[in-house]
C-alpha positions as CSV (number, residue, x, y, z in Angstrom):
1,X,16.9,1.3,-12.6
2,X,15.4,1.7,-16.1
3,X,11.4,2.1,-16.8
4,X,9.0,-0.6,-17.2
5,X,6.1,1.0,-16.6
6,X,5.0,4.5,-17.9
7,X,1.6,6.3,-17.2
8,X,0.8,9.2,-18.7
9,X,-1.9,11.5,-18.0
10,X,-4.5,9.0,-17.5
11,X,-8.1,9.9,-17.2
12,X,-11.0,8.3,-16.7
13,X,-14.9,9.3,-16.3
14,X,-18.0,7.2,-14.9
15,X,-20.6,9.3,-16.3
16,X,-20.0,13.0,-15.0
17,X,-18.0,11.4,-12.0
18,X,-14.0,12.1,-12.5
19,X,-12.5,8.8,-11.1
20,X,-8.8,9.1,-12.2
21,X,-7.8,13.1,-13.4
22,X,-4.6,13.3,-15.5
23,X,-2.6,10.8,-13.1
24,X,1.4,10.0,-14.4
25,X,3.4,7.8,-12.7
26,X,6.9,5.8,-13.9
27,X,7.8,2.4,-11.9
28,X,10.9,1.1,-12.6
29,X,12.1,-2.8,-13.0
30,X,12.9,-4.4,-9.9
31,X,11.0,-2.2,-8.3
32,X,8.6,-2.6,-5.3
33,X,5.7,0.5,-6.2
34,X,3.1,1.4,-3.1
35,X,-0.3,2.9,-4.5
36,X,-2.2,4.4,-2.0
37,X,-5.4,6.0,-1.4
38,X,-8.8,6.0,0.4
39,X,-11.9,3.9,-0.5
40,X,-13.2,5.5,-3.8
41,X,-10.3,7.6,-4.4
42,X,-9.9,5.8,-8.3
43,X,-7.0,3.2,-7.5
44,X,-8.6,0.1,-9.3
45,X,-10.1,1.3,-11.3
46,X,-5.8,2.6,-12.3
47,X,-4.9,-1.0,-12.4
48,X,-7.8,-1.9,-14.5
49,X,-6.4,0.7,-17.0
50,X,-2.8,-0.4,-16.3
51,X,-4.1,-4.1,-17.2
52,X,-5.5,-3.3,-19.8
53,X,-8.7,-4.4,-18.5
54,X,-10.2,-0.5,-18.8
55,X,-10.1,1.5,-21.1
56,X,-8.7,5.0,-20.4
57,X,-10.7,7.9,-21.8
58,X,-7.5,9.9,-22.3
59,X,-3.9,9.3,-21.7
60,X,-1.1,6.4,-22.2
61,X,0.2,3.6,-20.7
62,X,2.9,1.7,-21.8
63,X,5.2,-1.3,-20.6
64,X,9.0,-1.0,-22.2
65,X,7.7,1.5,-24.7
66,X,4.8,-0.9,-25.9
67,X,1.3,0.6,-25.8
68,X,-1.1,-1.0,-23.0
69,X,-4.4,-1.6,-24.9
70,X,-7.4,-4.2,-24.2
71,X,-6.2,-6.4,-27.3
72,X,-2.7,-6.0,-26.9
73,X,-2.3,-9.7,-26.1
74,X,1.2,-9.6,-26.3
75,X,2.0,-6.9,-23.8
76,X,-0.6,-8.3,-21.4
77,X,1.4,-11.7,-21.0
78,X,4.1,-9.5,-19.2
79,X,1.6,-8.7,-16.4
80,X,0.5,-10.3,-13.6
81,X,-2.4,-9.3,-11.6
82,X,-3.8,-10.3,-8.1
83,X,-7.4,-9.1,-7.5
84,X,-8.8,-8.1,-4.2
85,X,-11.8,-10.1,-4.7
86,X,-10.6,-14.6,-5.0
87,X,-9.8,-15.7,-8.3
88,X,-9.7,-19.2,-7.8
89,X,-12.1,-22.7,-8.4
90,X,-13.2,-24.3,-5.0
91,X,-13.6,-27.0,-6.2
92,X,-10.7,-27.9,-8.1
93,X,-7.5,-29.0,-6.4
94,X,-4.3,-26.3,-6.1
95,X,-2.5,-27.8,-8.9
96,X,-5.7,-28.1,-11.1
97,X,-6.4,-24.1,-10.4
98,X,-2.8,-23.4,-11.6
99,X,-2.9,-25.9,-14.6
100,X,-6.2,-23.9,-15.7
101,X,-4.6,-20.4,-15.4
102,X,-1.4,-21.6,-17.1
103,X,-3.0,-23.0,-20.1
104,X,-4.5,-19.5,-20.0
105,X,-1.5,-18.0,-20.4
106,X,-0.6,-20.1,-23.2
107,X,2.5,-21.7,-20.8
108,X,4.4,-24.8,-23.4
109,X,3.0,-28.1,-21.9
110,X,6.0,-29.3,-21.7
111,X,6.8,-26.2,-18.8
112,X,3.4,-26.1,-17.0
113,X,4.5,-28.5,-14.4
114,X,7.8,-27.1,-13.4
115,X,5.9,-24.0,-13.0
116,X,3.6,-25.2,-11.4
117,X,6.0,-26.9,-8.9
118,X,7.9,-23.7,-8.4
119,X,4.7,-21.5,-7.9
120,X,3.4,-24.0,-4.9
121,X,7.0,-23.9,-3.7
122,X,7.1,-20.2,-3.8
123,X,4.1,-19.9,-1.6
124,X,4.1,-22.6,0.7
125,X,1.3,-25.2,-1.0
126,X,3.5,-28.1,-2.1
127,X,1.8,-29.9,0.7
128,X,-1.8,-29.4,-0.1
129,X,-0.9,-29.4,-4.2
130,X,-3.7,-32.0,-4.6
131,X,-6.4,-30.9,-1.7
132,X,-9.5,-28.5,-2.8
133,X,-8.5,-24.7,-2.9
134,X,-12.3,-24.6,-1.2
135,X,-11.3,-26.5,2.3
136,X,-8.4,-23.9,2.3
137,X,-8.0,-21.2,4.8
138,X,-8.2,-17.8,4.1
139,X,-4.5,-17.0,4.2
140,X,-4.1,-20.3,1.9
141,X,-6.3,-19.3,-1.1
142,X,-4.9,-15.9,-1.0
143,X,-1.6,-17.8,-1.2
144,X,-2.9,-19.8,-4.2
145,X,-3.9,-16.5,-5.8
146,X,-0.9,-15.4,-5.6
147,X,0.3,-18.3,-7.4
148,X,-1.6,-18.2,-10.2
149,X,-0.8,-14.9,-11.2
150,X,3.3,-15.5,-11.3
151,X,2.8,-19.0,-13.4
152,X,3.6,-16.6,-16.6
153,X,6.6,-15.3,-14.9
154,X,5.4,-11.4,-15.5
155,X,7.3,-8.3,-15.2
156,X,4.9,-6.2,-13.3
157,X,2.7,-8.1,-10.8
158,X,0.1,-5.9,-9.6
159,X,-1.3,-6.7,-5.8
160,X,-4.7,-5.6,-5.1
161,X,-4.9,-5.8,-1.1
162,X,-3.3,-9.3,-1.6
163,X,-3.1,-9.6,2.6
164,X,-6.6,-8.8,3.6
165,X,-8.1,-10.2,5.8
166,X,-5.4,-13.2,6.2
167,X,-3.2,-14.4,9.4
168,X,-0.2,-13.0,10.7
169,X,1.7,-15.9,9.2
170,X,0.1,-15.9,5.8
171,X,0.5,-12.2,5.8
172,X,4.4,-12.6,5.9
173,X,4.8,-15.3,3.7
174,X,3.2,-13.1,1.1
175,X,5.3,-10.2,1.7
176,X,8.8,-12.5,1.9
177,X,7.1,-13.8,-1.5
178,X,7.1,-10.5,-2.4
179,X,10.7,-9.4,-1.9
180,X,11.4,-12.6,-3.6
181,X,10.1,-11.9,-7.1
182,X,11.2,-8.1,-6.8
183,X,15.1,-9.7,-6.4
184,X,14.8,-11.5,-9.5
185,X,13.8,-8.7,-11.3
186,X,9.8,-8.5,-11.6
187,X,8.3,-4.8,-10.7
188,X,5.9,-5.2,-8.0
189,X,2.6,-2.0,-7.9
190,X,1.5,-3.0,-4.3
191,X,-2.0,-1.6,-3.3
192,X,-3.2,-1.9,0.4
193,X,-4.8,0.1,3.1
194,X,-2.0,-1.8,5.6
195,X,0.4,1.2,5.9
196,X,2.9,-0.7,7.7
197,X,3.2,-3.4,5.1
198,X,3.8,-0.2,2.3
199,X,6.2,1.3,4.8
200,X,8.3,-2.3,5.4
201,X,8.3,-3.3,1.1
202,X,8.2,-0.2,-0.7
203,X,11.1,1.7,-2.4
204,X,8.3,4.7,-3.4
205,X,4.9,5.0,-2.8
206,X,2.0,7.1,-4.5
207,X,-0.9,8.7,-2.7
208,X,-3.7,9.6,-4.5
209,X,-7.5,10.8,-3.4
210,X,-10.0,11.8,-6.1
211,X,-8.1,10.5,-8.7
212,X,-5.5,12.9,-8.5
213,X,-1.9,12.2,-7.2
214,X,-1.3,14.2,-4.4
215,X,2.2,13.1,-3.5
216,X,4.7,10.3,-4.9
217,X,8.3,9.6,-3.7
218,X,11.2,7.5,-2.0
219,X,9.9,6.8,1.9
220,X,12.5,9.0,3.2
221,X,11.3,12.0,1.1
222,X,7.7,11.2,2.2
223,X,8.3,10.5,6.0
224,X,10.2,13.8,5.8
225,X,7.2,16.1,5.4
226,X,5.7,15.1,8.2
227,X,7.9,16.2,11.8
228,X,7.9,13.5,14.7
229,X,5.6,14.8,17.7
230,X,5.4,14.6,21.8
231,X,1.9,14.2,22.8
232,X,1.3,15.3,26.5
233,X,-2.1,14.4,28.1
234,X,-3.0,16.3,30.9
235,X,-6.4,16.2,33.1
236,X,-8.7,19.3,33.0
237,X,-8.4,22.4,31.2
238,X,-5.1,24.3,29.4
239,X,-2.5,25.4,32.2
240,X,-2.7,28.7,32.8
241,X,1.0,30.5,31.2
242,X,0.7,28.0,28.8
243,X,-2.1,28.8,26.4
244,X,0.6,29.7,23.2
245,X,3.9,28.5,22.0
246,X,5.6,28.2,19.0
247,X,5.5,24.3,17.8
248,X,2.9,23.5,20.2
249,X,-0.6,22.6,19.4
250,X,-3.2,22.3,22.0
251,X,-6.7,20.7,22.1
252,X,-9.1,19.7,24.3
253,X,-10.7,16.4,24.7
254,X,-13.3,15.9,26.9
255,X,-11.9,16.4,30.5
256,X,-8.7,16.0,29.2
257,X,-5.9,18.4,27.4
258,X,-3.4,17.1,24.9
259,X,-0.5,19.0,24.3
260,X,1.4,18.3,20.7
261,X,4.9,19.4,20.9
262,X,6.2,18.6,17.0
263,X,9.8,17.7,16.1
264,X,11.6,19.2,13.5
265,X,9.3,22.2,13.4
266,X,9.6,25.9,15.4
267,X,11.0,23.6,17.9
268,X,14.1,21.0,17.9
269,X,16.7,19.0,19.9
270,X,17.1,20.6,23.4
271,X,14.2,22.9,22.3
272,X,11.7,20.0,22.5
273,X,13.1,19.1,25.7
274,X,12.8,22.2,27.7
275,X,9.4,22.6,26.2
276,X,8.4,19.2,27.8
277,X,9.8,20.0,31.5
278,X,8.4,23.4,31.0
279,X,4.8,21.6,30.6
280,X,5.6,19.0,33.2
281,X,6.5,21.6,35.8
282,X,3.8,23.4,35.1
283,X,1.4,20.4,35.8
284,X,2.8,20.1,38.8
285,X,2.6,23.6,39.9
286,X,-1.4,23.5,39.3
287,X,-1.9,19.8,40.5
288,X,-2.9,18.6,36.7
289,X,-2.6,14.6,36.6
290,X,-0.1,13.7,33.4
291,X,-2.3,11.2,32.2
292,X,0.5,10.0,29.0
293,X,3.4,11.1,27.1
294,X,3.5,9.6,23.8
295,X,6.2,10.1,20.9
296,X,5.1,9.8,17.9
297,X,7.2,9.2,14.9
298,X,7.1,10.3,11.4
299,X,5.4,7.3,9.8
300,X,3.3,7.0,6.6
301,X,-0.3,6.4,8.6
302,X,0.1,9.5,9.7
303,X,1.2,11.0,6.3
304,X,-2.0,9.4,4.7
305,X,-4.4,11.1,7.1
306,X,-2.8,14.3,6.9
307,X,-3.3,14.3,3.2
308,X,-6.4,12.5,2.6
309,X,-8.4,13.9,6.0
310,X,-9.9,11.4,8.5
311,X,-13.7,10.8,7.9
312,X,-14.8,7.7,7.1
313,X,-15.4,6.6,3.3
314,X,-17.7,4.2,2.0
């Protein structure tokens, strides 16, 4: 796949705070992009310089070689952008929210209402095209912000947590809405803090923290960095003989012991296994209670928190 989207050491500064530090990234056509990254850790304010909408203290970005700037009109009309917080009218119907946003984009008359029409198709509104976007559910006027960010037909579309706080249904919809426009070409940047979502649509995905990028690649190059892992929980202290061994990692927890046995590390295959029965025996031998065996597989929740830490942010 050729480039769309180019990003080159982009910076940007709040006063002496560093929000986004010399951050490059290249997404393709066609191509569904995961941005990831902790509260505060400068991801909109990326998309705002991606938009356009900010202005980057240093740096480029560019869409098919054309400069992203905030009066580059013309290169703006090939992005689409869906905002975290609503962007629609309560009290205007779903097809007068649309008709508003597409005589924004400047969409021929003579167009509008085909676009329209496809739009409410796309996300499941044809049947409430004429009731108030404010007696909507949640899932709804997320749905109808979707809408009104496609109406131009753009090739990016940039999601700002377009699932939060929706229902399961809604949530799908949006994602098969998704994988919809990526197979007719438009380049999707998907930002959201639900990992599985990333993990299920996403060709690559970007992690950044601080405004740095700390890691960016296909799913299968990312899941490989971090090994699968058999988690023992045993009551009561460390078994005695068992204190050390290569691949294992043990911590207490309360009254409890948890024994981390990783995959793909010191140990593998039958490795793994005999290190298991070794514990299990051992349990037995000094009447410890196995309170659960979990596996855990590589997955990209668990990726995040190894790279971005696990204390809350605000």
């Amino acid at each position: 796949m050729s480039v769309l989207l180019e990003v080159r050491n982009l910076s940007r500064a709040f006063g002496e705070r560093a929000v986004v530090q010399d951050l490059s990234l290249d997404i393709h056509h066609g191509e569904i992009f995961g941005l990831l990254g902790p509260n505060g850790a400068g991801k909109s304010t990326t998309m705002s310089m991606i938009t356009g909408l900010l202005s980057a203290d240093s740096g480029s970005v560019s869409i098919d070689g054309i400069p992203v700037t905030p009066d580059a009109i013309a290169v703006r009309k090939r992005l689409g952008f869906v905002p975290q917080d609503l962007a629609i009218y309560p009290d205007l119907s779903a097809s007068e929210n649309l008709a508003f946003f597409g005589r924004l984009y400047r969409i021929p008359a003579d167009q509008l209402r085909d676009r329209i029409s496809e739009a409410l198709e796309l996300t499941g509104l044809s049947d409430r095209s004429s009731d108030e976007a404010g007696t909507f559910s949640g899932g709804m006027k997320r749905r109808l912000n979707f809408a009104a960010a496609i109406l131009h037909r753009p090739a990016l579309l940039i999601l700002d947590e377009p699932t939060v706080g929706v229902d399961p249904q809604s949530r799908s919809h949006l994602l098969d809405c998704v994988r919809h426009l990526q197979s007719a070409g438009t380049a999707v940047i998907y930002a959201s803090h639900y990992m599985e979502e990333v993990q299920a649509i996403c060709s690559r995905v970007a992690i950044i923290d601080h405004g740095q990028l700390l890691v960016c690649g296909t799913m299968d190059e990312l899941l490989a960095a971090i090994p699968g892992e058999v988690c023992v929980r045993i009551s009561g202290h460390p078994l005695a003989d068992l204190e050390s061994e290569d691949g294992v990692a043990i911590r207490t927890d309360g009254e409890t012991t948890v024994y981390s046995i990783l995959m793909g590390s010191e140990l593998a295959g039958e490795d793994v296994n005999r290190s298991v029965t070794r514990l299990l025996n051992a349990a037995n031998d000094q009447a410890a209670d196995v309170l659960s065996i979990r596996t855990l597989e590589p997955n990209l929740e668990r990726l995040f928190l190894n790279l971005t830490g696990t204390s809350l942010r605000d």
